[in-house]
C-alpha positions in Angstrom: -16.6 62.1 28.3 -18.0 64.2 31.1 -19.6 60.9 32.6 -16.1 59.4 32.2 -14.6 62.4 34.4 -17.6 62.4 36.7 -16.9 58.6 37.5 -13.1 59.3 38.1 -13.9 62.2 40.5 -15.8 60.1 42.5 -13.8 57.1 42.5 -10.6 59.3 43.4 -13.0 61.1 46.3 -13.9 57.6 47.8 -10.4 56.3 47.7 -9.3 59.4 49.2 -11.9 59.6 52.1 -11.0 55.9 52.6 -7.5 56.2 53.0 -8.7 58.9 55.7 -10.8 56.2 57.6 -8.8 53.2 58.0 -5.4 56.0 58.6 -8.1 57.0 61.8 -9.2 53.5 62.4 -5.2 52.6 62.8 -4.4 55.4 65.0 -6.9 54.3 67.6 -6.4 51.0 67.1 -9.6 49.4 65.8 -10.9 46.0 64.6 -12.7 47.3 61.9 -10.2 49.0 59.4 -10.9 49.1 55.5 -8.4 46.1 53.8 -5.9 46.2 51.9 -7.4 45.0 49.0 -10.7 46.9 48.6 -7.9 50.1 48.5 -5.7 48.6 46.0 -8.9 47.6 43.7 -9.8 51.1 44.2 -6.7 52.3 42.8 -7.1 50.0 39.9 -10.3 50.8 38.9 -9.3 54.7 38.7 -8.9 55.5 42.2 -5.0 55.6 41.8 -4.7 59.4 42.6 -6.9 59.4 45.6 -4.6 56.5 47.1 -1.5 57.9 46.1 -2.9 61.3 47.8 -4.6 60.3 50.9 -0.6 58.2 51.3 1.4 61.2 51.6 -1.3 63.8 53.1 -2.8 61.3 55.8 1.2 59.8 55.9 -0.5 56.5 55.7 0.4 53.2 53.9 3.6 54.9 52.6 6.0 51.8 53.5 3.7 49.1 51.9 5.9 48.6 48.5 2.5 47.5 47.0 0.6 51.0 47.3 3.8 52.5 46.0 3.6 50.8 42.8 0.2 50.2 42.7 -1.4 53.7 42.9 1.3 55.3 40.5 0.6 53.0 38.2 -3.2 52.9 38.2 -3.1 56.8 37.9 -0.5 56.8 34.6 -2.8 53.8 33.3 -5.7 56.0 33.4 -4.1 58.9 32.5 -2.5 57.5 29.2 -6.4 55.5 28.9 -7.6 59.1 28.2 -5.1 61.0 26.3 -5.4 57.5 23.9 -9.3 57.8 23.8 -9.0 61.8 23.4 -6.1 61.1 20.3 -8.8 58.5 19.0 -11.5 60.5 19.2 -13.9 58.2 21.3 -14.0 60.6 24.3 -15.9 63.3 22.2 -19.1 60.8 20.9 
């Protein structure tokens, strides 16, 4: 379990820190900005919070209909992922 929790505190941090760089990147206009698609894997992959987050504190991304379903989503995936392996009982072996 506590592995589980470390991995989605990371995963959240990194989706978080890279809605903060490509929100930067856009404001001064660089090539190099992170894509679309790595963020919306992120949220997929447990990163949902950290997207939905970094979209209302950085004000970034919040028009794309995609991140707006998307990061909800992932996040009430994961969250009913662990309340269904805590009910089973598999978080606590």
């Amino acid at each position: 379990m506590q592995i589980l929790l470390l991995y989605l505190l990371v995963i959240n941090l990194v989706s978080l820190m890279l809605m903060f760089k490509d929100k930067r990147s856009a404001r001064k206009r660089r090539r190099r900005r992170v894509r679309e698609r790595t963020l919306l894997i992120l949220a997929c992959i447990g990163g949902g919070l950290g997207i939905w987050v970094g979209m209302y504190l950085f004000r970034h991304k919040t028009l794309h209909t995609s991140f707006k379903v998307i990061a909800p989503v992932g996040t009430i995936g994961w969250i009913l992922l662990l309340l269904w392996l805590g009910y089973t009982g598999l978080l606590s072996r």
